[in-house]
TORLO-385192 format. One line per 3 residues: for each residue z, x, y of C-alpha. Coordinates in steps of 0.02 Angstrom, whole numbers. Layout:
<rs>
Z:X:Y ~ ... .
</rs>
This chain:
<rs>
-1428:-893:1625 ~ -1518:-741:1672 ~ -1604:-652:1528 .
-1509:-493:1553 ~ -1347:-573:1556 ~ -1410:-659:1386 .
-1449:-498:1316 ~ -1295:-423:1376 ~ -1193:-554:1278 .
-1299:-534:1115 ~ -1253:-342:1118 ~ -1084:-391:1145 .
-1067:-516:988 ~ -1140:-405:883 ~ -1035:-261:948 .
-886:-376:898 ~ -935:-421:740 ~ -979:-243:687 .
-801:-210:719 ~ -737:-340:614 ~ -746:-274:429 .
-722:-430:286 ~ -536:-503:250 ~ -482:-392:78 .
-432:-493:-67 ~ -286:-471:-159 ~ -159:-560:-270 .
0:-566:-200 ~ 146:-505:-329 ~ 287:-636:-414 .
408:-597:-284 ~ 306:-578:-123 ~ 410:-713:-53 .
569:-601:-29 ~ 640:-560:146 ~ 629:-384:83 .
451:-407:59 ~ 416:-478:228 ~ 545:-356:288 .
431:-215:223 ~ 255:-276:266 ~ 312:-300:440 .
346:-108:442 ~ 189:-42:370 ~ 99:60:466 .
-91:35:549 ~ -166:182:487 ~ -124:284:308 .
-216:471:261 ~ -316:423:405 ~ -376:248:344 .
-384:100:460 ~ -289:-51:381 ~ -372:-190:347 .
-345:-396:333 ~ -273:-459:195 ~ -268:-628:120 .
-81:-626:14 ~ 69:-605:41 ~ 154:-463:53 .
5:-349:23 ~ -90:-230:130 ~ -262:-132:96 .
-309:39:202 ~ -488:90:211 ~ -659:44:213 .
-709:35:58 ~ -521:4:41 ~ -432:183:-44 .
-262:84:-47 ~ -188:-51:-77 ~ 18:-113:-67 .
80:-240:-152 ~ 280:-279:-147 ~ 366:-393:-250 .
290:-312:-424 ~ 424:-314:-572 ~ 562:-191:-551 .
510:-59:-690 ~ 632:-14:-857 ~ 641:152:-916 .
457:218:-944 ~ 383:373:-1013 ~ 265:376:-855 .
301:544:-753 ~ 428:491:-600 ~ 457:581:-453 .
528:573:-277 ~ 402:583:-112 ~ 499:571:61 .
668:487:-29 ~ 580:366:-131 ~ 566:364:-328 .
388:337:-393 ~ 325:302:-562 ~ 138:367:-598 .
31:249:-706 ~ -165:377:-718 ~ -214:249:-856 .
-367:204:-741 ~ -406:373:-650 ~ -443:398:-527 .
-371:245:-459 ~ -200:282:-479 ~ -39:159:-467 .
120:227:-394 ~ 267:86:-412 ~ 449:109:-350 .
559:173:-469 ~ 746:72:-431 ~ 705:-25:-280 .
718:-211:-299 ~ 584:-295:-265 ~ 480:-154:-336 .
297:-113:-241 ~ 158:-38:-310 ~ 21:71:-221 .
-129:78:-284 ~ -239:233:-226 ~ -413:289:-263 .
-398:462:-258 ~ -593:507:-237 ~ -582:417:-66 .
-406:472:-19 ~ -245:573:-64 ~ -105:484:-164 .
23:602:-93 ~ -5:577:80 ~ -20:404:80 .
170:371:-6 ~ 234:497:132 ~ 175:378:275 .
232:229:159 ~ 387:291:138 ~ 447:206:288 .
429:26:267 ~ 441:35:99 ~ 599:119:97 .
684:1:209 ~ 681:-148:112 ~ 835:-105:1 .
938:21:-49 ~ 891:99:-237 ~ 986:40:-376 .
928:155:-478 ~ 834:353:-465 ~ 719:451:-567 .
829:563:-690 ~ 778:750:-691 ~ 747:819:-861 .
909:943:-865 ~ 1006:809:-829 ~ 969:744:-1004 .
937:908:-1114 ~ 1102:1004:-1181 .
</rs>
């Protein structure tokens, strides 16, 4: 083989494997195994607030970013009534857990399976990234439950 062609191919490997950031690790969620799940990952989308997604190694997860700014994991617990703040972004009820800010977890609020996405809001913006969730996660049921407003509880 000619040396140039050998070269050529060395550039070219290493090109490749620059490309090819390291498989995320994440613990898939009780009920990953759903069709909704599967129904949901299938929909996600390749890029979120302008992060690249990633390969994952579970089920029913998905990771965004390098380092990874969020992460999606369906099949969490379906949430009871909660003191956390809950709101609506692009027709789907969140819950708001800033326990560990700034790494923030969002979970669906009446949509069974639940997911939860789990944002670090130093690398990108919570708000953005459940608008272009909204999509996939929306479609893998219809709520059986919503977020109550506070007048609809005060006299």
């Amino acid at each position: 083989m000619e040396l140039t062609t050998k070269i050529a191919l060395g550039l070219a490997g290493l090109l490749l494997l620059s490309g090819c950031a390291p498989t995320v690790n994440l613990e898939p969620a009780e009920a990953a195994n759903t069709p909704e799940c599967a129904n949901m990952t299938v929909r996600l989308p390749e890029t979120v607030a302008g992060e690249t997604r990633r390969n994952v190694n579970a089920q029913a997860t998905a990771a965004w970013g390098e380092p990874v700014g969020i992460i999606v994991r369906c099949g969490v617990p379906m949430p009871e009534p909660t003191p956390l703040p809950c709101f609506e972004v692009a027709g789907i009820d969140w819950l708001r857990d800033d326990r560990d800010a700034p790494r923030f977890i969002f979970t669906t609020y009446g949509l069974n399976p639940a997911t939860e996405v789990i944002v670090d809001s130093e690398l990108t913006s919570g708000t953005e990234a459940l608008r272009e969730l909204a999509g996939a996660i929306g479609s893998q049921s219809e709520p059986v439950q919503r977020c109550i407003d506070p007048s609809d509880v005060l006299y």
